[in-house]
DRENMIFI-909101 format. One line per field, with one value per residue (C-alpha): residue number from 1; residue in three letters; x, y, z. Coordinates in steps of 0.1 Angstrom, whole numbers, plus 5000, padded with zeros to 4 digits. Each point is the difference from the previous one (the first is absolute). Layout:
DRENMIFI-909101
k: NUM ...
r: Ala ...
px: X ...
py: Y ...
pz: Z ...
END
This chain:
DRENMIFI-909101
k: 1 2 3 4 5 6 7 8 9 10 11 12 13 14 15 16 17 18 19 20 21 22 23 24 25 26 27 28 29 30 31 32 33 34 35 36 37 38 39 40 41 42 43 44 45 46 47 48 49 50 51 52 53 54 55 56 57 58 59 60 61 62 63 64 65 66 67 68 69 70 71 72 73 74 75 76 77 78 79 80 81 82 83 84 85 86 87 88 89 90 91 92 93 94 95 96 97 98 99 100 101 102 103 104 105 106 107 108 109 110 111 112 113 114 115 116 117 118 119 120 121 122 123 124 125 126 127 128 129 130 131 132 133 134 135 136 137 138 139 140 141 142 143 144 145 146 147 148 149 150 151 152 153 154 155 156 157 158 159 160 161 162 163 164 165 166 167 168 169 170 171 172 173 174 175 176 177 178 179 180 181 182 183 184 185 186 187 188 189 190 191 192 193 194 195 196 197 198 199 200 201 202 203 204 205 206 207 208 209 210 211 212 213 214 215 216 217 218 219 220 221 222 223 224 225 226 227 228 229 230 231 232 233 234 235 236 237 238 239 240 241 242 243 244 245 246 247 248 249 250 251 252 253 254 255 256 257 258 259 260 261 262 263 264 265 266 267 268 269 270 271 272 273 274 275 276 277 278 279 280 281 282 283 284 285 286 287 288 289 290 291 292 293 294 295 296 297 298 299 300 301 302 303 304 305 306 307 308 309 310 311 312 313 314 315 316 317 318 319 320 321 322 323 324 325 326 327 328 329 330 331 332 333 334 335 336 337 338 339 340 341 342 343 344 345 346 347 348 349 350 351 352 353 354 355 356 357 358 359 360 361 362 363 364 365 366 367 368 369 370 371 372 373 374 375 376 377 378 379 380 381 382 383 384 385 386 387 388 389 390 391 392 393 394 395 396 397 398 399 400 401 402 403 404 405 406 407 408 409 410 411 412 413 414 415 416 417 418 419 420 421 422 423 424 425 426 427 428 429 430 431 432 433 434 435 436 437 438 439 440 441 442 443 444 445 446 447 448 449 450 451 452 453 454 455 456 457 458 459 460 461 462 463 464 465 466 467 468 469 470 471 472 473 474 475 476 477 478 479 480 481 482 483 484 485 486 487 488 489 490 491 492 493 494 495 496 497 498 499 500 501 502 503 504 505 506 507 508 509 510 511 512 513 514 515 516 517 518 519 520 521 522 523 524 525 526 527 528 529 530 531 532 533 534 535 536 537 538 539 540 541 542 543 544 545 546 547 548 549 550 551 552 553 554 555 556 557 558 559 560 561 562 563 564 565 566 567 568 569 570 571 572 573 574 575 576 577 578 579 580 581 582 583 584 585 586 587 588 589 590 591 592 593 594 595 596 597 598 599 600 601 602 603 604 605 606 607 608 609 610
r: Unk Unk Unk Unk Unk Unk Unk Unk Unk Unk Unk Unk Unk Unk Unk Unk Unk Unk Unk Unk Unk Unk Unk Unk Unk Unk Unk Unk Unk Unk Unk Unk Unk Unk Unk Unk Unk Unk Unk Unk Unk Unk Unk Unk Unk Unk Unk Unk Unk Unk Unk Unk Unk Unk Unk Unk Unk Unk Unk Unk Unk Unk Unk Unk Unk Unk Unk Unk Unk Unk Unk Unk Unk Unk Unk Unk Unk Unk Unk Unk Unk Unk Unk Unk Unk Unk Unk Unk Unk Unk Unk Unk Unk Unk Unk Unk Unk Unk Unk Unk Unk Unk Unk Unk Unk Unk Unk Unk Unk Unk Unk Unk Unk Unk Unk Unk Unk Unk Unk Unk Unk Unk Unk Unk Unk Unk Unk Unk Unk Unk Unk Unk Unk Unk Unk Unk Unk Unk Unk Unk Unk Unk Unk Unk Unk Unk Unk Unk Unk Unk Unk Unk Unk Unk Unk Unk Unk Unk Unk Unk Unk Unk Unk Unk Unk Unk Unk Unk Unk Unk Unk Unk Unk Unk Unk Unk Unk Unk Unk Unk Unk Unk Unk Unk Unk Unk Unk Unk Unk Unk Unk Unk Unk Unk Unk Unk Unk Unk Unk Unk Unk Unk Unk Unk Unk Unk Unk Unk Unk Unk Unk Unk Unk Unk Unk Unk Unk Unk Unk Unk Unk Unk Unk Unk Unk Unk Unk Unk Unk Unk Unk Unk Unk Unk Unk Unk Unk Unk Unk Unk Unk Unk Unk Unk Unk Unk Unk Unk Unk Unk Unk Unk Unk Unk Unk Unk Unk Unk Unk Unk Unk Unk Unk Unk Unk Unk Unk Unk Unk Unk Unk Unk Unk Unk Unk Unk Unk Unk Unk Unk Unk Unk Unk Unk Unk Unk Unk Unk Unk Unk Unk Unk Unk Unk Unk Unk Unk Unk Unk Unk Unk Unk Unk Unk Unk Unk Unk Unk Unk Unk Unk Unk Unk Unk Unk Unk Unk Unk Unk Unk Unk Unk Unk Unk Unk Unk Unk Unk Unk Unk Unk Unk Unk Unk Unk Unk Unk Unk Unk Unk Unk Unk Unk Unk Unk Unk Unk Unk Unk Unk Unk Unk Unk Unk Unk Unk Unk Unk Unk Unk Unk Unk Unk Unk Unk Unk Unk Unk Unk Unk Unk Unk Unk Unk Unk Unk Unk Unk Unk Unk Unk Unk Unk Unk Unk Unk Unk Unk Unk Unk Unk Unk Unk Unk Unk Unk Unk Unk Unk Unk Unk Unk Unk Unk Unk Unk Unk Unk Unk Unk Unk Unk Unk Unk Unk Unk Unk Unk Unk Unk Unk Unk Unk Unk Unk Unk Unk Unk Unk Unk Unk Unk Unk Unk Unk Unk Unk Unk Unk Unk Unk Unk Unk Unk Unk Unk Unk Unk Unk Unk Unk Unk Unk Unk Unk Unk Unk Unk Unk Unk Unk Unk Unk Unk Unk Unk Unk Unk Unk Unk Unk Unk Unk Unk Unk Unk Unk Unk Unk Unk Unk Unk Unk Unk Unk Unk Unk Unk Unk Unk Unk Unk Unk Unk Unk Unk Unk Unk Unk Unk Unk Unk Unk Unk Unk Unk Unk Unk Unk Unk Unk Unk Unk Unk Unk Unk Unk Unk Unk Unk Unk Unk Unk Unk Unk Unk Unk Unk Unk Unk Unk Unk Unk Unk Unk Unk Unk Unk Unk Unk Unk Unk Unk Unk Unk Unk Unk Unk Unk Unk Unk Unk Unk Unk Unk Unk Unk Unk Unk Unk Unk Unk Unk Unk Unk Unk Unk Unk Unk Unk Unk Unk Unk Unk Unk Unk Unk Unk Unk Unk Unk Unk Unk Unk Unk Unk Unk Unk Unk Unk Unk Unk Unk Unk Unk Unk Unk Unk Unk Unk Unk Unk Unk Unk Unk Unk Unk Unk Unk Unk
px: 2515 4966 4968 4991 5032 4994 4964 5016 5025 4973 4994 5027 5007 4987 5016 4971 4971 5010 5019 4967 4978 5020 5000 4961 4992 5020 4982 4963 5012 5015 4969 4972 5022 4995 4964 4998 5027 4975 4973 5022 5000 4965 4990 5023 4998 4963 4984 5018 5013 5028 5005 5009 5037 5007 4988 5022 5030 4992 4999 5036 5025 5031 5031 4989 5021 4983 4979 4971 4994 5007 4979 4973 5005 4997 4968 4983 5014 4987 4961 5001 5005 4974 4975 5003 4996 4974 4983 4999 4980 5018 5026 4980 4997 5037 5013 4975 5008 5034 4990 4983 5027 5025 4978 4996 5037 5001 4976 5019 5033 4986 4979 5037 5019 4979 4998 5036 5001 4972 5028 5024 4977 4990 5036 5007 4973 5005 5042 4990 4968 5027 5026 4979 4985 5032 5019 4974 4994 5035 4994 5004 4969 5003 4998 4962 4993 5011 4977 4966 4992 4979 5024 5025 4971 4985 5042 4997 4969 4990 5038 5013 4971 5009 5034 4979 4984 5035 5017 4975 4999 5037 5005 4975 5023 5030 4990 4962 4991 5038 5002 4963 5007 5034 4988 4969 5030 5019 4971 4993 5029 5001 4963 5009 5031 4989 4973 5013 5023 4972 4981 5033 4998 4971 5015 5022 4971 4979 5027 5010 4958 4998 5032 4988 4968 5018 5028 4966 4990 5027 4992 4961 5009 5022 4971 4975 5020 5004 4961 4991 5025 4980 4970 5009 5011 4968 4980 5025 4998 4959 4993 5022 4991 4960 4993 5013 4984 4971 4999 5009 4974 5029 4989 4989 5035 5023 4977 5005 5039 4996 4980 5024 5032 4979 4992 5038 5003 4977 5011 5032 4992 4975 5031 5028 4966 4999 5038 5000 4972 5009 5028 4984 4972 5028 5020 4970 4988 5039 4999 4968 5012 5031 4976 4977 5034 5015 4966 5004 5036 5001 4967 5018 5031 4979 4978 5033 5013 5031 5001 5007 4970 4962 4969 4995 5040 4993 4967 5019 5027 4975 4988 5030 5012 4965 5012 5030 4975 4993 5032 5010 4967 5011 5034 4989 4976 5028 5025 4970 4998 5035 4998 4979 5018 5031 4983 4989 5032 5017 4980 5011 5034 4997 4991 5024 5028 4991 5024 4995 5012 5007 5023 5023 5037 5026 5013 4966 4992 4978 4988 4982 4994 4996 5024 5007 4986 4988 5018 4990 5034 4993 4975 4985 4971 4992 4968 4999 5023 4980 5018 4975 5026 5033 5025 4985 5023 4985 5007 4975 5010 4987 4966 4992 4968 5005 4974 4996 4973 4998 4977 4989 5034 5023 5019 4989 4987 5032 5024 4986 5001 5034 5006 4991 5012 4971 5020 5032 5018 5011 5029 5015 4991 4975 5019 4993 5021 5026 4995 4988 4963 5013 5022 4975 4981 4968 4981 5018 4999 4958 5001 5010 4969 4963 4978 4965 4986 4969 4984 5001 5010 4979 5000 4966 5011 4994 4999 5031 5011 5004 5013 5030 5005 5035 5000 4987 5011 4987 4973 4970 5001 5033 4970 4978 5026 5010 4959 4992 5034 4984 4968 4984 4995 4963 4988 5018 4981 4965 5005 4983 5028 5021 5042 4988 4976 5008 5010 4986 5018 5023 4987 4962 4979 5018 4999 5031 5005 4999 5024 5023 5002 5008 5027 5011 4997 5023 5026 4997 5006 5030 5011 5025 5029 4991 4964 4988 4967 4987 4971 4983 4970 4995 4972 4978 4968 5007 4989 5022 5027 5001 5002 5025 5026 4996 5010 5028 5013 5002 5021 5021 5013 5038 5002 5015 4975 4995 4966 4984 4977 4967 4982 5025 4984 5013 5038 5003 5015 5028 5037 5010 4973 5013 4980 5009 4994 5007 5019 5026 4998 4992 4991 5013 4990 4976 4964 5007 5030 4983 4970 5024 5018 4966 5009 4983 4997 4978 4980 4989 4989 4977 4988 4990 4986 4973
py: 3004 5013 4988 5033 4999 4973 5007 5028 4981 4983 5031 5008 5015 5033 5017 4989 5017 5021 5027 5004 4997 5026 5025 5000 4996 5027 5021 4991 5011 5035 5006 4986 5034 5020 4997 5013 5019 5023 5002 5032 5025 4991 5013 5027 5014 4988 5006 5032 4993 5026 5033 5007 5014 4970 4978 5023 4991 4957 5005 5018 4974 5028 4991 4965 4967 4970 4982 4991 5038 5012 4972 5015 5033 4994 4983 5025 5026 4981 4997 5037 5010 4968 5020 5034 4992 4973 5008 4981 4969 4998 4993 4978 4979 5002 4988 4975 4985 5000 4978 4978 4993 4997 4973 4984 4998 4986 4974 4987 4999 4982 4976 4994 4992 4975 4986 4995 4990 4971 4989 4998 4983 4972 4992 4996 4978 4980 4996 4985 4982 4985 4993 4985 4974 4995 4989 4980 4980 4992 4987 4969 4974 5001 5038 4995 4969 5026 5030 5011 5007 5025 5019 5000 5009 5031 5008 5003 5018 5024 5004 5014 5022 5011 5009 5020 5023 4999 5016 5024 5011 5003 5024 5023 4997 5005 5024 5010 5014 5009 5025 5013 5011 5009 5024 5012 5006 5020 5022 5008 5007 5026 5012 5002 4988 5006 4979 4976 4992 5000 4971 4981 4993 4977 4976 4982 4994 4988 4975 4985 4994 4983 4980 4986 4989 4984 4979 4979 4992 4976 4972 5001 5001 4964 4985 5012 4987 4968 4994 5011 4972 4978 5008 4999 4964 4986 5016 4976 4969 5006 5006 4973 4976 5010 4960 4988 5031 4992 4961 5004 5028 5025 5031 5016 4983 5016 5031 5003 5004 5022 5021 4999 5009 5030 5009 5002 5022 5019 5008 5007 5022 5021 5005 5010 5023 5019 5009 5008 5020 5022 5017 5018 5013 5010 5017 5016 5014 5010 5018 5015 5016 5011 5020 5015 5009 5015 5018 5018 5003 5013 5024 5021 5002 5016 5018 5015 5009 4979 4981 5003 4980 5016 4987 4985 4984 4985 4985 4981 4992 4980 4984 4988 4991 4976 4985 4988 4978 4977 4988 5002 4977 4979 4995 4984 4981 4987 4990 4979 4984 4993 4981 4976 4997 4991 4972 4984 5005 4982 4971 5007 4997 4970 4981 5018 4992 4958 4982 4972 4970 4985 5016 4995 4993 5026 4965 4989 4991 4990 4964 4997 4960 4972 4972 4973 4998 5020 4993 5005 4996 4999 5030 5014 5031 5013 5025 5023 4980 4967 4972 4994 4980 4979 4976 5002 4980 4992 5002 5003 4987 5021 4983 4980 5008 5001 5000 5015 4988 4997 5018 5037 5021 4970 5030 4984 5040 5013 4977 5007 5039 4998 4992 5029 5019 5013 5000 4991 4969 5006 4971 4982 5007 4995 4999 4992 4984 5008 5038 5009 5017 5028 5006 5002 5030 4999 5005 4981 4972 5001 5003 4962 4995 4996 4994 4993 5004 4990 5027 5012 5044 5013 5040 5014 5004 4978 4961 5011 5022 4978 4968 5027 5018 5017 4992 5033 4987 4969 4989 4989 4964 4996 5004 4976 4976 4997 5001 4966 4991 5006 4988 5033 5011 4987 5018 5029 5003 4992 5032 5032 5019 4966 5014 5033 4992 5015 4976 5021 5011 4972 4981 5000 4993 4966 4968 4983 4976 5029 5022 4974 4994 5030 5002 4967 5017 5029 4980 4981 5034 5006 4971 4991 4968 5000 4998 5005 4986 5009 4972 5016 4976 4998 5026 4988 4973 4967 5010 5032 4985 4973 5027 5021 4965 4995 5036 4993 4970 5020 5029 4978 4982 5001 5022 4998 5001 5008 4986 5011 4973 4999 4968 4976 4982 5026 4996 4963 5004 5019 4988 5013 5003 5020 4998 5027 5000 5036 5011 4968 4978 4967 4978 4999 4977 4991 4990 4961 5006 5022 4978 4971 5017 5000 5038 5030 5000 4967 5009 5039 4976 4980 5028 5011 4976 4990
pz: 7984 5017 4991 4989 4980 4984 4987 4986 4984 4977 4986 4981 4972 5021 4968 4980 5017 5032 4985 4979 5030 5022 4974 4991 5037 5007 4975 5012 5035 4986 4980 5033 5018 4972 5003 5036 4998 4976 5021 5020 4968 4993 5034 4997 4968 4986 5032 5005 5037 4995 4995 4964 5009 5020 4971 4977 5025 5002 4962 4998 4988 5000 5016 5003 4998 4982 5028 5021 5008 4955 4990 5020 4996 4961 5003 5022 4972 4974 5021 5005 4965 4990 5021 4990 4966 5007 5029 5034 4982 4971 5027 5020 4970 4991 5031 5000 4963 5014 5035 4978 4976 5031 5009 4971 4998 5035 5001 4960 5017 5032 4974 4979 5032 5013 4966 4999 5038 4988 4975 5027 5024 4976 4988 5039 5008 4969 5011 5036 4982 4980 5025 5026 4978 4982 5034 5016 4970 5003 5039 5007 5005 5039 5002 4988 5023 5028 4986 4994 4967 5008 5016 4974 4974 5025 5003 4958 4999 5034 5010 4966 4997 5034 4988 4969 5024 5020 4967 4994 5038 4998 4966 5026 5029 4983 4973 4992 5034 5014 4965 5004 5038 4992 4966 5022 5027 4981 4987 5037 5008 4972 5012 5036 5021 5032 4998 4980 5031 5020 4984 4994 5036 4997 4978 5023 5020 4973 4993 5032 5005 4966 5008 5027 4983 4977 5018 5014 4964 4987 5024 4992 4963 5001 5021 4977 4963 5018 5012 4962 4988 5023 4988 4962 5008 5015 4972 4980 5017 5004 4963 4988 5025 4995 4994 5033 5021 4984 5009 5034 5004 5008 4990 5039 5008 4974 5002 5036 4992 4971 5023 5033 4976 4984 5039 5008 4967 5005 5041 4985 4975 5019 5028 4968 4990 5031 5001 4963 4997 5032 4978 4982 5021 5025 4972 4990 5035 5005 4964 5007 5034 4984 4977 5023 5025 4964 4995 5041 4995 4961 5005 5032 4977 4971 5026 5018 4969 5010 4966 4966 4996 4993 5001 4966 5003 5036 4982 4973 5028 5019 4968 4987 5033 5009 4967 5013 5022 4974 4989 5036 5007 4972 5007 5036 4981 4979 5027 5011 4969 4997 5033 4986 4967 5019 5022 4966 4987 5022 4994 4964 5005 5015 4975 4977 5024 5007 4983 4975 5018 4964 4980 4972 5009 4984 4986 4986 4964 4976 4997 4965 5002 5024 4991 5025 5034 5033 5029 5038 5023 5040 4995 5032 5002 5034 5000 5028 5021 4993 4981 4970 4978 5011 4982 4965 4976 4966 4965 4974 4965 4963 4991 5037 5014 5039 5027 5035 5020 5040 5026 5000 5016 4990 4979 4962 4987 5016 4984 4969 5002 5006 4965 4985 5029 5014 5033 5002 5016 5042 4993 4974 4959 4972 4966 4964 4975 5029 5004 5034 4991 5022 4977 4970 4992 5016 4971 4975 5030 4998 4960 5002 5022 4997 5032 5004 5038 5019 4995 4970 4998 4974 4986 4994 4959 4975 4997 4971 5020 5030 4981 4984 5032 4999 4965 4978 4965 5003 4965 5004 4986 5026 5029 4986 4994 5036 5015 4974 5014 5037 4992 5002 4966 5001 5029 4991 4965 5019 5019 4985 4987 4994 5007 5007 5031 5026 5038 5022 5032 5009 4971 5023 4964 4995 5020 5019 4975 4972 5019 5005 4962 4990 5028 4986 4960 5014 5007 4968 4983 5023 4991 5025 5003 5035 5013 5040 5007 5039 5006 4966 5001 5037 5000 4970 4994 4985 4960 5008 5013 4969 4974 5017 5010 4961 4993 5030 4982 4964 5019 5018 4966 4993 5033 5030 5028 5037 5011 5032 5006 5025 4979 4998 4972 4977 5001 5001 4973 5014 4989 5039 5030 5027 5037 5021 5038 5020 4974 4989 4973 5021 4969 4963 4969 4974 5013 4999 5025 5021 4999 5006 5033 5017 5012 5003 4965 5005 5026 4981 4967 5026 5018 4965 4984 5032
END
């Protein structure tokens, strides 16, 4: 399918609004003819342009078929009678009543139409809103590593309202202005054939200029979505790195790229500005010539007397036709627009179309409890072509407490998002209680599992809110339960609006040590068999780092437990250690062993304790 094909496709039902939309648009364009269509007979008839048996004969509707030529007929029947009995400004004022209520009409109908195109607009934008965030929710955690979250936000926000105005520029190209040239077309016609063929000359002219125009823009238009999405993701990484910039005296630094990506927007904006905007002055100077060649062309027919056409009719000819212009104008202004909307719809679709690297199996099921153990058999992960993990053999028994420690890159943080299959396994398989975890439903697989990180991901909510995330029926004393159970609950109740206080941004109003508590109360409320802790006190000051090990110790009773460890004074207590080294296991056993083997294991609890 087409890009433009599928935008479309996102919004169905059409059955719900277009019908409605064609059918009142239709009706504002009948009655915007109406109302110049008048302007003839009020010459002719009011202003007394005609001899009165030649008014008598445009008047005569005898031997007529219903038409065009009856319909008019009648009417200037109807104004001649209106006048004799009235007199020329009771007339005047007839005719006028009767403009303004044409106009009325119009402009209502136009008013309804975009009404009901507004409805079909936002349930559009709401459907690829919706799909877009759906799918890359779903992406795995290497498909972020690998983008800029900018970009994918300016993709959610500038590209979709791109595709807005690429919606609303299509109903003109494929209806509003095609059925306004083609209803001003066939009235005309009906006015004047000859030099209706005349005009219709110009068109293919018109078309092939604007064409051309806009086969440059498509190009300029990717280029310029994708400098935006560079510039929405420095604004990111500035304002929530505003501590560091600050420190290090950044700001002419980081300023001076914000500055030179706005630059490269701007150069290519100002380009896509000088093709778009040459449409429609060129469509306007073509239109223009059209009606001053129509005016030299139409005036020696009328003069020569070699037209059915008079004075007063070629007048409202040229009128109606110069209001072709505009919808001709705007349908080049439109194909422009579509352009655009295309470029940032294929960076839609692109996102739409990545596919979740982790998925359920057709043979998957539900795992409601853990039982018995984990077990690692000759796993392997390769990232990006580089080995990160290799030969991983290792089972972890209900209730043991197990510890990964070793240098930065040893592979500790990837071993232990393999568990909840954040990424999946390159070789060999993970399983519990002897079901491969492929073969588990990924989210029934992370219900067994609670993790607690570094850095602690707070939501700018609620302390409650935060401590019960994904949780909307939990009560109240539930919450508190788990904070006194995290050590938190006394902090929490210092703050100004106790529960209810609100984080901050990233959870910016509270320190490290708090954050981490309430990370560490979240999973309390979960409350998982298997907990995943990734170095959860490295970060933190030595009072913060007591209070949040005792709220570690509470959380990790009667569970089984993947420590990530950075102090190694922390998981001593470990029933297994396990010392990785470029991503094997190259050490196993309790911390007298390991302290016994005078390993690596030996020589990282020296380092440490200098």
């Amino acid at each position: 399918m087409s890009t433009y094909g599928r935008i479309i496709s996102y919004a169905k039902p059409y059955h719900r609004y277009f019908p409605q939309y064609v059918v009142f648009a239709f009706l504002a364009i009948i009655f915007g003819l109406f109302n110049l269509a008048l302007l003839e007979p009020l010459f002719t008839v009011i202003f007394e342009t005609k001899e009165e048996d030649e008014l008598l004969k445009m008047g005569n509707t005898e031997g007529m078929s219903f038409g065009i030529d009856f319909l008019k007929a009648s009417f200037y029947q109807k104004l001649i009678e209106f006048k004799e009995s009235n007199g020329p400004q009771g007339a005047l004022l007839y005719v006028s009543i009767i403009i303004g209520i044409s106009a009325l009409f119009s402009n209502l109908f136009t008013y309804i139409s975009n009404v009901i195109m507004g409805y079909m607009r936002a349930d559009l934008i709401e459907k690829i809103r919706n799909k877009v965030f759906n799918n890359t929710s779903k992406l795995h955690l290497g498909f972020f590593a690998g983008e800029r979250k900018g970009d994918i936000m300016s993709r959610m926000t500038n590209d979709v309202q791109e595709i807005e105005v690429t919606l609303m520029s299509s109903i003109k190209v494929f209806f509003r202005e095609p059925a306004t040239i083609i209803v001003y077309l066939t009235f005309l016609f009906a006015t004047s054939v000859q030099l209706t063929f005349f005009t219709l000359v110009f068109f293919p002219i018109m078309g092939f200029v604007i064409s051309e125009i806009v086969k440059r823009l498509k190009k300029k238009a990717i280029l310029s979505q994708e400098s935006l999405g560079r510039i929405v993701n420095l604004m990111d990484e500035v304002f929530g790195g505003m501590r560091v910039i600050k420190a290090f005296n950044a700001r002419d630094y980081v300023g001076g790229l914000f500055e030179k990506e706005t630059k490269t927007y701007r150069k290519i904006n100002v380009s896509m500005a000088r093709k778009n905007e040459l449409a429609s002055p060129i469509s306007q100077f073509l239109g223009i010539l059209v009606v001053a060649t129509l005016l030299v062309v139409g005036g020696n027919l009328v003069l020569n007397d070699e037209t059915n056409l008079d004075g007063e009719g070629l007048l409202v000819y040229i009128i109606v036709f110069s209001q072709i212009l505009n919808p001709a104008k705007s349908l080049s202004q439109s194909i422009s627009s579509i352009q655009r909307g295309l470029a940032s719809a294929d960076r839609i679709f692109k996102l739409i179309d990545e596919k979740p690297q982790i998925e359920d199996s057709p043979q998957a099921q539900i795992k409601p409890s853990f039982d018995s153990d984990i077990t690692f058999k000759d796993v392997g992960f390769v990232y990006d072509k580089e080995p990160v993990l290799s030969d991983i053999n290792l089972t972890v028994e209900k209730g043991q407490t197990i510890a990964l420690v070793g240098s930065s890159g040893a592979g500790k943080s990837t071993l232990a998002d393999l568990v909840p299959r954040f990424y999946d396994t390159t070789l060999g398989e993970i399983s519990i209680d002897g079901t491969p975890i492929k073969d588990i439903e990924v989210n029934s697989l992370r219900n067994l599992m609670g993790i607690v990180t570094q850095e602690s991901i707070l939501f700018n909510d609620s302390v409650a809110s935060n401590i019960a995330f994904a949780m909307p029926n939990a009560n109240k004393e539930d919450i508190i339960k788990a904070a006194k159970i995290a050590n938190a609950h006394d902090f929490i109740m210092a703050l100004e609006e106790g529960y209810d206080s609100s984080v901050g941004e990233r959870g910016g109003k509270l320190s490290g040590g708090q954050r981490q508590r309430i990370s560490i109360a979240r999973a309390i409320m979960k409350n998982p068999p298997i907990l995943i802790l990734d170095e959860a006190t490295s970060a933190l000051d030595t009072e913060s780092e007591k209070l949040v090990q005792e709220a570690l110790t509470n959380l990790m009773k009667n569970r089984t437990s993947i420590v990530i460890a950075h102090r190694l004074s922390t998981i001593q207590h470990a029933d297994l250690i396990l010392v990785m080294e470029n991503g094997r296991i190259v050490e196993r056993g309790s911390h007298e062993e390991l302290i016994t083997q005078k390993g690596i294991y030996h020589k990282l609890i020296n380092m440490q304790s200098v």
